[in-house]
Structure formats: structure tokens, C-alpha cells
C-alpha angles and dihedrals in degrees: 000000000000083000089067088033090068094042089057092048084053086059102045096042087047092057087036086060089051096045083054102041085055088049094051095049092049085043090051083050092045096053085036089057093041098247098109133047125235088255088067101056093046092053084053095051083045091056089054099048085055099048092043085051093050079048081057100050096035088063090043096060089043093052093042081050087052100056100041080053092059096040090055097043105032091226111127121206120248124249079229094054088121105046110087098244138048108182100152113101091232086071087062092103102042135131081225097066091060 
């Protein structure tokens, strides 16, 4: 369960970091225009460092999961776990497979 939580959490901070990374480019034309003050544009750095900090984290607690998964079912994940498809007979006793 905290395995697909984080998960969860990967997706959201990685669209979070989009999200922030747009803010921060219409804030930088704005200030560029005139429109907008340099406060603007550092709140919305700000706002990207943070967001690129939760995506960090994020990584850090689904990789801790990960591991405590494979510690508790001795099953240990494949090099392949990513490529669509695992054929080969070696991949039998993988996390990936689950």
C-alpha cells in the first residue's frame, strides 16, 4: 500500500514540477513585459525549488518502500522492471511481476 502511495506521490510531484516550471516562464515574460515585479518571478522560483525538493523526496520514500518490499518477500526487483515486456524465465521471481 505505501509502495503504490508513493507512487502516487512520483506522479503528482512530476506534474507539480511542470505546473512550476510553466509558472515560473509566464512569470520571467511577464517581468520581462513589465507587467509583473521581480518578486513575482522569485516566489515563483521559490515555488519550483520546492516542488523539485517534494519530487526528491518523493523518490527517496519509494525507493526506501522498495526496498523494505523486497526485504520482506525476497523477491528482488529485475534490472528489466521498466521494458514492457519480460519474457526471459530469470524474471520469474520479480516485484515487477505483482
Amino acid at each position: 500500500m505505501n509502495l503504490l502511495k508513493n507512487k502516487d506521490k512520483l506522479i503528482s510531484t512530476k506534474q507539480e514540477i511542470l505546473a512550476s516550471k510553466e509558472a515560473l516562464r509566464l512569470a520571467r515574460l511577464r517581468y520581462e513585459v513589465g507587467i509583473s515585479t521581480l518578486k513575482d518571478v522569485l516566489i515563483r522560483q521559490k515555488e519550483l525549488t520546492l516542488s523539485q525538493s517534494k519530487n526528491i523526496d518523493a523518490i527517496y520514500n519509494y525507493n526506501i518502500n522498495l526496498d523494505k518490499l523486497e526485504r520482506l518477500t525476497f523477491l528482488l526487483k529485475n534490472k528489466d522492471c521498466n521494458s514492457d515486456i519480460n519474457t526471459n524465465e530469470d524474471f520469474k521471481d520479480s516485484i515487477c511481476d505483482y
